[in-house]
Structures are given as C-alpha cells and as structure tokens.
gemmi code that builds the backbone of each chain (N, CA, C; Angstrom):
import gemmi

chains = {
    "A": [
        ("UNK", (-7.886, 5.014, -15.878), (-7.402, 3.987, -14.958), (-6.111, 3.391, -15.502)),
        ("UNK", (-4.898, 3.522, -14.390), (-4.292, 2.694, -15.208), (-3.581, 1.274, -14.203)),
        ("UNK", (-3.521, 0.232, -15.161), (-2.883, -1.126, -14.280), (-1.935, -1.772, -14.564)),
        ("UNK", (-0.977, -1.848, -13.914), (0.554, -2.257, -14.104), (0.763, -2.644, -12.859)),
        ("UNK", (1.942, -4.227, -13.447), (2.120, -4.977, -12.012), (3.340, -4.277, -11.594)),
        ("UNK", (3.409, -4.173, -10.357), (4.823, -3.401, -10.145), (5.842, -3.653, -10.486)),
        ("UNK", (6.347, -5.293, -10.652), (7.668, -5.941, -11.552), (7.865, -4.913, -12.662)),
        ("UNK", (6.717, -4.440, -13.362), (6.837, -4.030, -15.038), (7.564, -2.546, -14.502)),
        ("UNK", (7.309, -2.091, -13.348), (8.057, -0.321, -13.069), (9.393, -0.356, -13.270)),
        ("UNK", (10.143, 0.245, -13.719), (11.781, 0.333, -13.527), (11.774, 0.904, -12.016)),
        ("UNK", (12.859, -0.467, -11.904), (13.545, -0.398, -10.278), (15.163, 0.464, -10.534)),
        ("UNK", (15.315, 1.312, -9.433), (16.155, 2.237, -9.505), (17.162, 1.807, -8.111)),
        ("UNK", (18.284, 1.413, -8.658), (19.132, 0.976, -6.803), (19.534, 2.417, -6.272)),
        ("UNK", (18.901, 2.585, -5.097), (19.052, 3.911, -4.567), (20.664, 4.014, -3.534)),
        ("UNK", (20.681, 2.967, -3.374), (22.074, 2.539, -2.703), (21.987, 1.392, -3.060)),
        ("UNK", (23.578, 0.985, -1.969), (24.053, -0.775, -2.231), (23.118, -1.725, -1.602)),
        ("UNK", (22.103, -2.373, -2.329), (21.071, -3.489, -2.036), (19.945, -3.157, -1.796)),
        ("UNK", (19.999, -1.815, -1.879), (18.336, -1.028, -1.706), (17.660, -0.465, -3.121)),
        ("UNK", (16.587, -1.079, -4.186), (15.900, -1.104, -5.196), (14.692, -0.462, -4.632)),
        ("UNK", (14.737, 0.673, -5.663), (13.341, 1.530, -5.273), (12.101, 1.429, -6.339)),
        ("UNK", (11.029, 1.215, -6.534), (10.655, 1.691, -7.745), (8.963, 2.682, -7.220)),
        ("UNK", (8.880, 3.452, -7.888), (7.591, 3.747, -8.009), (6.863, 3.439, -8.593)),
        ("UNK", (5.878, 2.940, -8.055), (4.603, 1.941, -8.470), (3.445, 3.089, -8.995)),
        ("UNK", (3.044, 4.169, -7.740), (2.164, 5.076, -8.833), (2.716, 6.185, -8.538)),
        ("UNK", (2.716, 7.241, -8.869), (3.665, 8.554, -8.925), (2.920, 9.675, -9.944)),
        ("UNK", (3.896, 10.449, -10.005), (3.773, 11.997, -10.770), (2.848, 11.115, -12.080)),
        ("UNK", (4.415, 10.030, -12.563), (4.233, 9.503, -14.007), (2.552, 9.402, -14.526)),
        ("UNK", (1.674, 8.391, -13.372), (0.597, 8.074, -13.296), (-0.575, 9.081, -13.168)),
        ("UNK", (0.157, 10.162, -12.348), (-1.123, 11.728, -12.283), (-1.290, 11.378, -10.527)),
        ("UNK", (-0.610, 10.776, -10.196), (-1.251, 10.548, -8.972), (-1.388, 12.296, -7.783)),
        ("UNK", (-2.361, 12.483, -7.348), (-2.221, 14.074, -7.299), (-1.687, 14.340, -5.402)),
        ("UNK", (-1.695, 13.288, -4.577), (-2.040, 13.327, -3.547), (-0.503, 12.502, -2.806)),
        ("UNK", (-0.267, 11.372, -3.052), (0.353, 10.560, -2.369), (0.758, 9.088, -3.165)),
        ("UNK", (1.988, 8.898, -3.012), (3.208, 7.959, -4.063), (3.286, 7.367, -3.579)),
        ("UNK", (3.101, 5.854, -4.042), (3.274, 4.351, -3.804), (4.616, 4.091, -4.488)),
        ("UNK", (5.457, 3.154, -3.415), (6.841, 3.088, -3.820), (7.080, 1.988, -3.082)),
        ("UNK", (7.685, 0.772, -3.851), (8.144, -0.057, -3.482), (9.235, -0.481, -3.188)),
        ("UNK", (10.572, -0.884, -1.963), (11.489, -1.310, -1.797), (11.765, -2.627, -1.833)),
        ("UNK", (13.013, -3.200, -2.604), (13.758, -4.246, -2.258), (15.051, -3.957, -1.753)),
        ("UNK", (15.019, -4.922, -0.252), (16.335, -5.258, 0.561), (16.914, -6.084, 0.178)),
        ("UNK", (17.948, -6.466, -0.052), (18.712, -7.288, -0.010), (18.982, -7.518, 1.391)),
        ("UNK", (19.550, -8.962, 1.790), (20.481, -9.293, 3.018), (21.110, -8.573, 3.375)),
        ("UNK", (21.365, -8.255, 4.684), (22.341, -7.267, 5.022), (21.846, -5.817, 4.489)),
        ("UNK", (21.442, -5.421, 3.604), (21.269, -3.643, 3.554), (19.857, -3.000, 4.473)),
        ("UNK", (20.403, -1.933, 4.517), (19.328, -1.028, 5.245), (19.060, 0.501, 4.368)),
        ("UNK", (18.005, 1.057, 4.610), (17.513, 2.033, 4.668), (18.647, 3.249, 5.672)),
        ("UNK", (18.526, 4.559, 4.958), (19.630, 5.347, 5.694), (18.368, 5.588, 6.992)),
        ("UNK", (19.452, 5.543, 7.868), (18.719, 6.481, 9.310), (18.289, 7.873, 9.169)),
        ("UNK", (17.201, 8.059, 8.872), (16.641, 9.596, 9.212), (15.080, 9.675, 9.562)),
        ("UNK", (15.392, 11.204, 9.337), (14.016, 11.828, 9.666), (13.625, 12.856, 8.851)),
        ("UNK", (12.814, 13.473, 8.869), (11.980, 13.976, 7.802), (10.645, 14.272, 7.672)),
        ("UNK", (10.024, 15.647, 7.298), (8.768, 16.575, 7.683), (7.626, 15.988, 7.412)),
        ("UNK", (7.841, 14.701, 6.806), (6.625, 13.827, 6.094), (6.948, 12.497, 6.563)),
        ("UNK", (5.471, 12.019, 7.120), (5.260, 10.492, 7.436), (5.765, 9.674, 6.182)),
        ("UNK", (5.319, 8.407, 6.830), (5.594, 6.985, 6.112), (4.218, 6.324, 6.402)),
        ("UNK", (3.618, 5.612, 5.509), (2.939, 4.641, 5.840), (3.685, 3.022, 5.216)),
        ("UNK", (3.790, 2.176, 5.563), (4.512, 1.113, 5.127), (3.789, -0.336, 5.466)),
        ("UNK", (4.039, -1.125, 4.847), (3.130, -2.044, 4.359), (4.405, -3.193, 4.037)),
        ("UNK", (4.305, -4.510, 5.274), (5.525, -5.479, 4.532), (4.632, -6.050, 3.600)),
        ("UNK", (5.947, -6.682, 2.319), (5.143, -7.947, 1.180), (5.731, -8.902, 1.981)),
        ("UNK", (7.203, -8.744, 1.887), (8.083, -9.996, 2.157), (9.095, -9.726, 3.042)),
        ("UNK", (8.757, -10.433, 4.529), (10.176, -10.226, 4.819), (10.104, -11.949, 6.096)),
        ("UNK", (11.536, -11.995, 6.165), (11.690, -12.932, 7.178), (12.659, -12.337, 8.358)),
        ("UNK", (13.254, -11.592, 7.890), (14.438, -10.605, 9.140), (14.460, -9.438, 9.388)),
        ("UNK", (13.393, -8.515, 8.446), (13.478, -7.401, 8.431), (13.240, -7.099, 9.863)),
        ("UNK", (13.922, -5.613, 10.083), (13.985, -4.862, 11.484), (13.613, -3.617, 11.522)),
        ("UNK", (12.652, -3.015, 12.058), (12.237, -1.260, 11.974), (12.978, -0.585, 13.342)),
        ("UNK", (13.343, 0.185, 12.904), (14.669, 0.688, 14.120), (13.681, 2.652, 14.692)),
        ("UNK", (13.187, 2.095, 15.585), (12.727, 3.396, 15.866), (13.347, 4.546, 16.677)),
        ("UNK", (12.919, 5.706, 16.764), (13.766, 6.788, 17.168), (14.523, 6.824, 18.802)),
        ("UNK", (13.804, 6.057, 19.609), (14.541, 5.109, 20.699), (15.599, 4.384, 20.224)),
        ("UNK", (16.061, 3.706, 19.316), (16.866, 2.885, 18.896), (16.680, 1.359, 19.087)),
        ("UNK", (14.990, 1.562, 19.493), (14.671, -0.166, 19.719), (14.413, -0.288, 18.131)),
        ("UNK", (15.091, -2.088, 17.782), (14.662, -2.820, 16.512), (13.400, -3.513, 16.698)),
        ("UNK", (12.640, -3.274, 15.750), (10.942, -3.715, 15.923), (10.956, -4.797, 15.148)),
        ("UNK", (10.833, -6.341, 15.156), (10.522, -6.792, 13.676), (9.692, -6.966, 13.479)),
        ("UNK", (9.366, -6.663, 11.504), (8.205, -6.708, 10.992), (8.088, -7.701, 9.914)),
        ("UNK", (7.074, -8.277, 9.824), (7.225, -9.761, 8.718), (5.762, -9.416, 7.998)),
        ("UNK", (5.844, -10.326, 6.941), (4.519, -9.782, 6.197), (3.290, -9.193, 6.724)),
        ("UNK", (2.576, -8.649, 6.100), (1.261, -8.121, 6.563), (1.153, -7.341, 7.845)),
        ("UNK", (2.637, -6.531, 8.492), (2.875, -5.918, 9.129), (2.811, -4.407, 8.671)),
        ("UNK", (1.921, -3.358, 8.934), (1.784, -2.125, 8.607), (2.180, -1.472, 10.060)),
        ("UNK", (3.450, -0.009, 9.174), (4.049, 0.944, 10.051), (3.793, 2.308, 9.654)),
        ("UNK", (3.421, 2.813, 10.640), (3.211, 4.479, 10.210), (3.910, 5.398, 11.452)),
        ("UNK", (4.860, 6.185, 10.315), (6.449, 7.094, 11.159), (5.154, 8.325, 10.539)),
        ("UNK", (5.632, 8.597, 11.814), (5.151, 10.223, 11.570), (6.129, 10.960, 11.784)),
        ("UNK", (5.532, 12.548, 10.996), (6.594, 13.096, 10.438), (7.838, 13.966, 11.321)),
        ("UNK", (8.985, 13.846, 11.399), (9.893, 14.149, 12.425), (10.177, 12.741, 13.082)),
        ("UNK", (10.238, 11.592, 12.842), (10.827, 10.343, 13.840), (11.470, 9.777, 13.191)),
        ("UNK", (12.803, 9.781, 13.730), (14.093, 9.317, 13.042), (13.635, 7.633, 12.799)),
        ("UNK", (14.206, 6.969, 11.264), (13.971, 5.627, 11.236), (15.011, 4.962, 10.599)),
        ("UNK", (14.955, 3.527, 10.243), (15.229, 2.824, 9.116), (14.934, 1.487, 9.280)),
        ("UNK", (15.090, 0.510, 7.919), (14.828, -0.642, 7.990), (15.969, -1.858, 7.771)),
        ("UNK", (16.081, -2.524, 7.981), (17.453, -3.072, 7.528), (16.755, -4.871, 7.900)),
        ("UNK", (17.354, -5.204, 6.767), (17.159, -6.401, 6.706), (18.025, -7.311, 6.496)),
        ("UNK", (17.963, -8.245, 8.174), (18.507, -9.245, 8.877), (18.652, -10.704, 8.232)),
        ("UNK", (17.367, -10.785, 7.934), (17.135, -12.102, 6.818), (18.607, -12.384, 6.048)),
        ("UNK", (18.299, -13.867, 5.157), (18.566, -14.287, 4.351), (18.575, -14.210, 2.988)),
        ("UNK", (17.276, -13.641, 2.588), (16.529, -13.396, 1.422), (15.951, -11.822, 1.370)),
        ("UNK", (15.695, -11.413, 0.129), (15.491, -10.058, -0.775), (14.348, -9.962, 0.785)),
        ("UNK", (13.527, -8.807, 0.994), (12.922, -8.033, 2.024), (12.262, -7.232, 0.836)),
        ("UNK", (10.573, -7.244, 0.869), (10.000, -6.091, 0.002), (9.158, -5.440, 0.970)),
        ("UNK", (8.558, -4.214, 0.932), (8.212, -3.791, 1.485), (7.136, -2.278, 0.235)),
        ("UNK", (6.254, -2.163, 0.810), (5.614, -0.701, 0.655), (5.943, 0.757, 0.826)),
        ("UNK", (6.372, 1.772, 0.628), (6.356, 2.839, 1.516), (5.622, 4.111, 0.834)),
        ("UNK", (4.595, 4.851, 0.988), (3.990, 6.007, 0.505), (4.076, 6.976, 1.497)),
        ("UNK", (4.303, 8.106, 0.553), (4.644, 9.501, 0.814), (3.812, 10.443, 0.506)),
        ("UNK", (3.498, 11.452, 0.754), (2.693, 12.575, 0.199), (3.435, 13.086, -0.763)),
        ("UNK", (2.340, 13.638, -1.979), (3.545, 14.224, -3.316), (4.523, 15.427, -3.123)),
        ("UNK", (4.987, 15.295, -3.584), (5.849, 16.654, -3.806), (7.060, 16.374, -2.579)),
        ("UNK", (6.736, 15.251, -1.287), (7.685, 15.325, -0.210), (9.118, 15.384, -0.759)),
        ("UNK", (9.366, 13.902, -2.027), (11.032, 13.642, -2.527), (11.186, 13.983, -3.972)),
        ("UNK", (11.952, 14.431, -4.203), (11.676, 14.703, -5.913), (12.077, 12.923, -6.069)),
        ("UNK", (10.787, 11.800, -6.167), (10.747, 10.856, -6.488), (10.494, 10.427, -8.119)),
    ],
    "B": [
        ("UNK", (5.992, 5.982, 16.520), (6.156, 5.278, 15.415), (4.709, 4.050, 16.069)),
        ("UNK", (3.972, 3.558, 14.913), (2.986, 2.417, 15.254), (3.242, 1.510, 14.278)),
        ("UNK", (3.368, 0.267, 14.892), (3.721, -1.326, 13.992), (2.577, -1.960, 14.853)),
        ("UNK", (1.592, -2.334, 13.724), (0.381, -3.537, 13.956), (0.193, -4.202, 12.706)),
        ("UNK", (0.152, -5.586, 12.913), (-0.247, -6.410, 11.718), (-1.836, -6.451, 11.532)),
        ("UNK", (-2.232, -6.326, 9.669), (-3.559, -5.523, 9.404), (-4.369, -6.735, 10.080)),
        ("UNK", (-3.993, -7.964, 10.309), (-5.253, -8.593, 10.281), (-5.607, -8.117, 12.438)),
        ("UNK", (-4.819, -7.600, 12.964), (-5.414, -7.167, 14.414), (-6.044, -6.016, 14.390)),
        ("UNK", (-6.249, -5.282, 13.464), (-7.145, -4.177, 12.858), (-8.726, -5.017, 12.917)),
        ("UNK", (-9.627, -3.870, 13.392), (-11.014, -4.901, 13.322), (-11.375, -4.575, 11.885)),
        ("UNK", (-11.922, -5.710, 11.782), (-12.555, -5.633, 10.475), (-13.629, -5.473, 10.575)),
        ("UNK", (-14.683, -4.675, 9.403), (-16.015, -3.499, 9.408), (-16.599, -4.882, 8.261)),
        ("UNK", (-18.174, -5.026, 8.129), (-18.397, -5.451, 7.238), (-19.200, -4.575, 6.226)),
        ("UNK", (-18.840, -3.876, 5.780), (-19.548, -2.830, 4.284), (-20.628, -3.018, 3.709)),
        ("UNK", (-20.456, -4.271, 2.887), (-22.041, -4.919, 2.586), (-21.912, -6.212, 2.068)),
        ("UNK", (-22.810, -6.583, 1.968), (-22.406, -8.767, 2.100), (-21.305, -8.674, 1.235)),
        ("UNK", (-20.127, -9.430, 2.080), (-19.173, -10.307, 1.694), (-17.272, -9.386, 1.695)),
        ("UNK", (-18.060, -8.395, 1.707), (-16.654, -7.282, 1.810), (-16.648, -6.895, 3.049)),
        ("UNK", (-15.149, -7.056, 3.583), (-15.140, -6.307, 4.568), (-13.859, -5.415, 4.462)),
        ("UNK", (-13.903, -4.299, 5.302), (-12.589, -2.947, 5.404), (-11.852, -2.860, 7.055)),
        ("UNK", (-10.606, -3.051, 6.468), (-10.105, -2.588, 8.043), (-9.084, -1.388, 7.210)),
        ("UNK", (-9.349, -0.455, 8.197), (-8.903, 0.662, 8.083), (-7.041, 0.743, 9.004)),
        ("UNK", (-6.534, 0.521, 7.924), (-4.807, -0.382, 8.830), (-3.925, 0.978, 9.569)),
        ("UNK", (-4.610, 2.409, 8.476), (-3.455, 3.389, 8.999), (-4.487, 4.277, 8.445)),
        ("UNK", (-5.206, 5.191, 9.599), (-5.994, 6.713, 9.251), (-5.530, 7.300, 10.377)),
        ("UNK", (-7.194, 7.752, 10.352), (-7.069, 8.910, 11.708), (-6.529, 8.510, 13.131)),
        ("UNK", (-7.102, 7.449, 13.486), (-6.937, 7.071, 14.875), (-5.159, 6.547, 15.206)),
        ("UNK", (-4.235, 6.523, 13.993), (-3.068, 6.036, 14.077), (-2.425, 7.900, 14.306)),
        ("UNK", (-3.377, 8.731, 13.299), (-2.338, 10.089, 13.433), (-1.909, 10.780, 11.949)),
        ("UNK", (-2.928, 9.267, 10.840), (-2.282, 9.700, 9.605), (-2.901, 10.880, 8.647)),
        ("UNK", (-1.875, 11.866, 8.618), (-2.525, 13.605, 8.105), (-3.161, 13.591, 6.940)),
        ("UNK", (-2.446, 12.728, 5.787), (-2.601, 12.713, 4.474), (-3.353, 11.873, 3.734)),
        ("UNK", (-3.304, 10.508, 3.779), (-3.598, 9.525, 2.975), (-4.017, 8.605, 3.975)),
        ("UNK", (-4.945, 7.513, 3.688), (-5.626, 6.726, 4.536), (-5.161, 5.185, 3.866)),
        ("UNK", (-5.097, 4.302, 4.747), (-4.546, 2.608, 4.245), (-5.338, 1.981, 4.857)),
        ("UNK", (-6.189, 1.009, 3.882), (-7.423, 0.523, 3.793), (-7.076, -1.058, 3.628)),
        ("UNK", (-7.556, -2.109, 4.454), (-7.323, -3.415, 2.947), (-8.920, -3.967, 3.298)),
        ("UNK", (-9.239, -4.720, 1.703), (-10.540, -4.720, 1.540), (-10.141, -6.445, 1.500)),
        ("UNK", (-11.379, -7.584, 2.159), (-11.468, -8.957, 1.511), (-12.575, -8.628, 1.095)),
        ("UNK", (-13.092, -9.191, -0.395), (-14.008, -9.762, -1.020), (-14.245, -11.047, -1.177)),
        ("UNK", (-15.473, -11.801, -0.586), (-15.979, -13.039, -0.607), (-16.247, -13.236, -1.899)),
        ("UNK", (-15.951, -14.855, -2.435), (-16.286, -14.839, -3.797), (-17.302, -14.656, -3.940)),
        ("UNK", (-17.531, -14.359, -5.544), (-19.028, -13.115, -6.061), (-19.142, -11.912, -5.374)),
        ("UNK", (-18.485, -11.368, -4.227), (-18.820, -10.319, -3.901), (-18.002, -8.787, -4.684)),
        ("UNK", (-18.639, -7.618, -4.688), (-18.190, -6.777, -5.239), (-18.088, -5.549, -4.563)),
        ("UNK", (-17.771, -4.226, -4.996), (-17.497, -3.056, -4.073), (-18.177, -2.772, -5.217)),
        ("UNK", (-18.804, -1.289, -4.671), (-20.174, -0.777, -5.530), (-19.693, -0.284, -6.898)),
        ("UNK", (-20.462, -0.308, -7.911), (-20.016, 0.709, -9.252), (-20.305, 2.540, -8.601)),
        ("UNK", (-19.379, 2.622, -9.053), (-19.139, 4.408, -8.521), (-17.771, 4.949, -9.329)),
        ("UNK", (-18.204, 6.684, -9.019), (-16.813, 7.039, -8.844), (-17.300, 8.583, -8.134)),
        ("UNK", (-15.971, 9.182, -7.420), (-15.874, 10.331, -6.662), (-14.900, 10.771, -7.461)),
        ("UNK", (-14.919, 11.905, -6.272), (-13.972, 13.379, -6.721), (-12.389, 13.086, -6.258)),
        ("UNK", (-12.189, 11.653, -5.392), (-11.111, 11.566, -5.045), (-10.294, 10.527, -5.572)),
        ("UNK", (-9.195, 10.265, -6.209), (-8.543, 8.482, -6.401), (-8.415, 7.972, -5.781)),
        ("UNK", (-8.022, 6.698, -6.247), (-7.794, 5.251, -5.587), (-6.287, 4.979, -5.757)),
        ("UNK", (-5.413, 4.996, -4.789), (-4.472, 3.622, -4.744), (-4.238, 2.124, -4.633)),
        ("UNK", (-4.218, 1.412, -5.711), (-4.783, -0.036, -5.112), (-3.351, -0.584, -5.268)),
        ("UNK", (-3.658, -1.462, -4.534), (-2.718, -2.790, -4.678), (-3.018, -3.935, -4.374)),
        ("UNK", (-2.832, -4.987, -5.269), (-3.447, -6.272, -4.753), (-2.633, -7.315, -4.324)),
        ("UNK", (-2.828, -8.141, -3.453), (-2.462, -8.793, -2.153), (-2.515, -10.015, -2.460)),
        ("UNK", (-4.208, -10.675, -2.660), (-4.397, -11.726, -2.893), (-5.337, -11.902, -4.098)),
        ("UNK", (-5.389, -12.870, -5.038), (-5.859, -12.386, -5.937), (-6.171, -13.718, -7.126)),
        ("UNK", (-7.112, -14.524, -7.093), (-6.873, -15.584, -8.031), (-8.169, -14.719, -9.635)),
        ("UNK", (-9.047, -14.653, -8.826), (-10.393, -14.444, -10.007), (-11.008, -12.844, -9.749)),
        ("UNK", (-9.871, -11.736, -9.532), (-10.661, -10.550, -8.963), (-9.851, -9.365, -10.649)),
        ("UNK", (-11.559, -9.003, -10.484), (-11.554, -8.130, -11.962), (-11.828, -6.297, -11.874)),
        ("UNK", (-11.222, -5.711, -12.319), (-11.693, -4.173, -11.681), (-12.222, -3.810, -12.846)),
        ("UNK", (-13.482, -2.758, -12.957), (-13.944, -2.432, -14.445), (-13.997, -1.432, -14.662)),
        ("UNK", (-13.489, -0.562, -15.289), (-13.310, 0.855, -15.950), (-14.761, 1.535, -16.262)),
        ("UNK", (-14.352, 2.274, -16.583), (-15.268, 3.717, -16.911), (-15.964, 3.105, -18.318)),
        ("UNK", (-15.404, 2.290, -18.954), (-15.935, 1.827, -20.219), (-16.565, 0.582, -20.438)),
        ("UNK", (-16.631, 0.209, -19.159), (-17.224, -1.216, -18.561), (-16.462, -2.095, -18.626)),
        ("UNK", (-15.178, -2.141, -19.251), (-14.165, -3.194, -19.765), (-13.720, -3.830, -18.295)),
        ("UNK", (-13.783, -5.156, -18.207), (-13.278, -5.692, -17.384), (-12.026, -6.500, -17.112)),
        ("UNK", (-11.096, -6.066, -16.290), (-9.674, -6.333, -16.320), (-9.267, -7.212, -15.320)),
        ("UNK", (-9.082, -8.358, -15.676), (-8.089, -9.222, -14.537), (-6.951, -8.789, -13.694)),
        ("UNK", (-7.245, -8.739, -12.495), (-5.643, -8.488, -11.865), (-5.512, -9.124, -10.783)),
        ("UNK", (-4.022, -9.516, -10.393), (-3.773, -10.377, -9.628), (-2.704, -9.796, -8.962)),
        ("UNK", (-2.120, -10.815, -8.061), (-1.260, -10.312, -6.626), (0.071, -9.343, -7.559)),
        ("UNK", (-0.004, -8.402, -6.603), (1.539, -7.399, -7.063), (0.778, -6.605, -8.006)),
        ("UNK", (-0.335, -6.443, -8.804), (-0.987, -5.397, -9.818), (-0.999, -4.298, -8.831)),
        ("UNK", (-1.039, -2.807, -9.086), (-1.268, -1.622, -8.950), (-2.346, -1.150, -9.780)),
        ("UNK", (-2.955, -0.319, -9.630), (-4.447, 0.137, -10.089), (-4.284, 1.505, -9.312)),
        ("UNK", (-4.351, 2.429, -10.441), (-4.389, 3.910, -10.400), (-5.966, 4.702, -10.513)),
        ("UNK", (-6.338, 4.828, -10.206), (-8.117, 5.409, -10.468), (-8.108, 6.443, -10.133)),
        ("UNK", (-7.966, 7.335, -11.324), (-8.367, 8.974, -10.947), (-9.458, 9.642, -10.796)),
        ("UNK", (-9.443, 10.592, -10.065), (-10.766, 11.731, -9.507), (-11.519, 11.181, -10.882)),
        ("UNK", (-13.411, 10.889, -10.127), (-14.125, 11.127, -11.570), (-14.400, 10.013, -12.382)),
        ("UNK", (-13.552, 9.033, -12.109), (-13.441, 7.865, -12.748), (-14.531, 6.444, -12.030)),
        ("UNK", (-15.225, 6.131, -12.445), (-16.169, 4.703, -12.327), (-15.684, 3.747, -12.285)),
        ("UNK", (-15.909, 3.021, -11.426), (-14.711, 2.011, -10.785), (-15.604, 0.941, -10.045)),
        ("UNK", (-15.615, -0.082, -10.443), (-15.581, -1.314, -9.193), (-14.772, -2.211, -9.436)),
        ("UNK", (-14.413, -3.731, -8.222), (-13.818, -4.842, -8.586), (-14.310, -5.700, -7.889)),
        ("UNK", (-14.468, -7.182, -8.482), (-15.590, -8.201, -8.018), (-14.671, -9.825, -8.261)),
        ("UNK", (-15.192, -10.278, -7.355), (-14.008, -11.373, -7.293), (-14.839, -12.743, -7.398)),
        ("UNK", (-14.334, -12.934, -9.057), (-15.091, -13.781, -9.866), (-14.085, -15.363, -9.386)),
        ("UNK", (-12.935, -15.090, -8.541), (-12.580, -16.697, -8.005), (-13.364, -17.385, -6.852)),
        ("UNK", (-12.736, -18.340, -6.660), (-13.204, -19.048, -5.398), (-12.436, -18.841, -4.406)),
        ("UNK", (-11.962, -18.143, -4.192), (-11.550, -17.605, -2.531), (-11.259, -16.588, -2.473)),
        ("UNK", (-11.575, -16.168, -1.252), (-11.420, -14.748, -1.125), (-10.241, -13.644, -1.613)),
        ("UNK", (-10.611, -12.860, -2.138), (-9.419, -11.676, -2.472), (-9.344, -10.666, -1.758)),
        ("UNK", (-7.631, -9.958, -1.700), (-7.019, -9.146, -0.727), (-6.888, -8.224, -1.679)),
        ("UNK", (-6.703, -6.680, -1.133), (-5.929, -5.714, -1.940), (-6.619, -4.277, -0.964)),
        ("UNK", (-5.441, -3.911, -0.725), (-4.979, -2.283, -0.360), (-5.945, -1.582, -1.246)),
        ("UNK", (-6.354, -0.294, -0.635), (-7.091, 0.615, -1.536), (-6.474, 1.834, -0.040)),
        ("UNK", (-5.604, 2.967, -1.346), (-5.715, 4.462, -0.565), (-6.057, 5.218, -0.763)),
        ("UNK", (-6.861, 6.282, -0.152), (-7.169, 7.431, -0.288), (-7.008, 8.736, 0.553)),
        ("UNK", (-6.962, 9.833, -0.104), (-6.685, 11.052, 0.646), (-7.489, 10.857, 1.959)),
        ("UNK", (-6.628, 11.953, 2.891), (-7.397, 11.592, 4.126), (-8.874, 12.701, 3.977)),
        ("UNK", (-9.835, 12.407, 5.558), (-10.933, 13.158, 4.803), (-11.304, 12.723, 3.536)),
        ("UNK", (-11.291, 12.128, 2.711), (-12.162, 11.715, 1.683), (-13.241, 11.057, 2.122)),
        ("UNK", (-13.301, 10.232, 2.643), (-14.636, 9.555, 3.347), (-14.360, 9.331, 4.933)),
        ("UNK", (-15.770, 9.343, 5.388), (-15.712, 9.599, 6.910), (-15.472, 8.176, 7.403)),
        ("UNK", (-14.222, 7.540, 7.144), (-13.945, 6.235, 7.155), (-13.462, 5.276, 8.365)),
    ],
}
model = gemmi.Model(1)
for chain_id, residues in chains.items():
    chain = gemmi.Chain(chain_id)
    for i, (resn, *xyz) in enumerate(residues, 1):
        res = gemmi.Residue()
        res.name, res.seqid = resn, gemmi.SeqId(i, " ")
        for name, pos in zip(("N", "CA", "C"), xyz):
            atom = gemmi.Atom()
            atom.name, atom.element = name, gemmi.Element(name[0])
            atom.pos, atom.b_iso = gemmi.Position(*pos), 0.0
            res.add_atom(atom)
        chain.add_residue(res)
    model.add_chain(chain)
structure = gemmi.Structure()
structure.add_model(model)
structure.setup_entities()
C-alpha cells in the first residue's frame, strides 16, 4: 500500500499555467488506470483535443472553470462536479476564474507516456 | 460528453453507515475504470478484505479516517491523501472522527458487479 498526499508528487508545468502531477502511476505499480492531477491557473486552458481514450474527471477546486465540449458549448463545472469524455470527443478546460482551478483526470495505462 | 455533480448520483447504502454512489461506470459508458465516492458515518467502516483487483483512493473529506494495511498498521489520512492498494492486498478504512468522511475509491471496470 502506498500513501502520499498529492502536494508531496512533483508537479510538472505541461504548458503556460497548466501543472500536471501524477498522483498514482507506472511509479506506484498502478496496473490499470493513472490518477493525475491538474492545476489551472487564471486564464489557462487545457489544449483542445481528442483522443482514443476517455477521461474521467473529478473537480477539487474551481470557481470559473469551463468544459468546452465537442459542440463547442462551455459547460461549467465547480467542485464535486464529475465528467466523463469518451474516447474520440474533442475537449478542453480552461479556467475563467480568478484563482488556481484543480481538478482530477484518469486515464487508462499505457494511453500517454505519462 | 456527461457532467453530473456526485452528490445527484443516488446513493446505495452498503452496510450501516457507508454509503456508494457509483459517479462514473457502466451506465455513463465507462470501458475501463469505475469512479466510486464512499461516505462513512462516524465509527463506520468498509469491510477488512482484499481482491485480485486495486484500489484508487482519494480522499475528499477527512478529519478522523484511518486505512489499515496488510500488517494491521493503521494510518491516518486526510483530505488530498492518495492511497494505492494493490491486487492481493488487505485493506480497510474506518472513520474514527466525528463527521462523516468522503473519499473516491477506483477500480477496474468489471471488477465488481457494481
């Protein structure tokens, strides 16, 4: 078993204002599916795409965040809001707010070399 | 794409004091991994066990909730902890505060007829 708060993971800025970290992963043995946590900053988003593997997503924190679905309608989602993209539906998230935006997102293994 | 906040998910009651809403499985479309969140009433616990499949946890809410290893050792964890539990491994967590505790638990899909 292992337990670590996610603060303790090294956060990786995957772009400008977008902090990724993996919470459980390869590192952990995880054999099935990767827990990965995002921080938004104000103003940044998630790139627009799509891709052969779902999302399940899970807000911590948000006050502006926006889920932009393959229609191009903005959905907003605020804490304790769970989203599941299935695989092939163009997305992203971008956050409107004021303040950092955290969020959940798990993948099946092997989908990103994460 | 599906956006629902977990608490409009019905909630199941398991056995005194826990209950499961199942936020993202089958009935959403999800192939791989299943998103679970569990409340535990104080003193209440999820059974001592372990299976052939892991656990993704994450905890939510969290003042007095303890998870106990394979070695009986009992570990405090609180909001933002991650908890990795691999195939095989003996596992419960029991929530020794006074109010109720939150936390995510995932598992492969098909693992339990959930």
């Amino acid at each position: 078993m292992i337990v670590h708060h996610y603060k303790d993971v090294e956060a990786i800025e995957m772009m400008k204002g977008v902090k990724k970290r993996v919470v459980i992963g390869e590192r952990e043995g995880a054999p099935n599916f990767i827990m990965r946590i995002f921080d938004l900053e104000p103003g940044a988003s998630t790139p627009l795409h799509d891709h052969s593997w779902e999302h399940e997503i899970f807000i911590l924190e948000s006050e502006g965040l926006v889920v932009r679905n393959s229609m191009g309608d903005e959905i907003s989602v605020g804490e304790g809001d769970a989203i599941f993209v299935p695989s092939g539906e163009e997305h992203c998230l971008t956050n409107k707010g004021e303040n950092v935006a955290r969020f959940m997102c798990l993948i099946p293994a092997g989908a990103e070399q994460a």
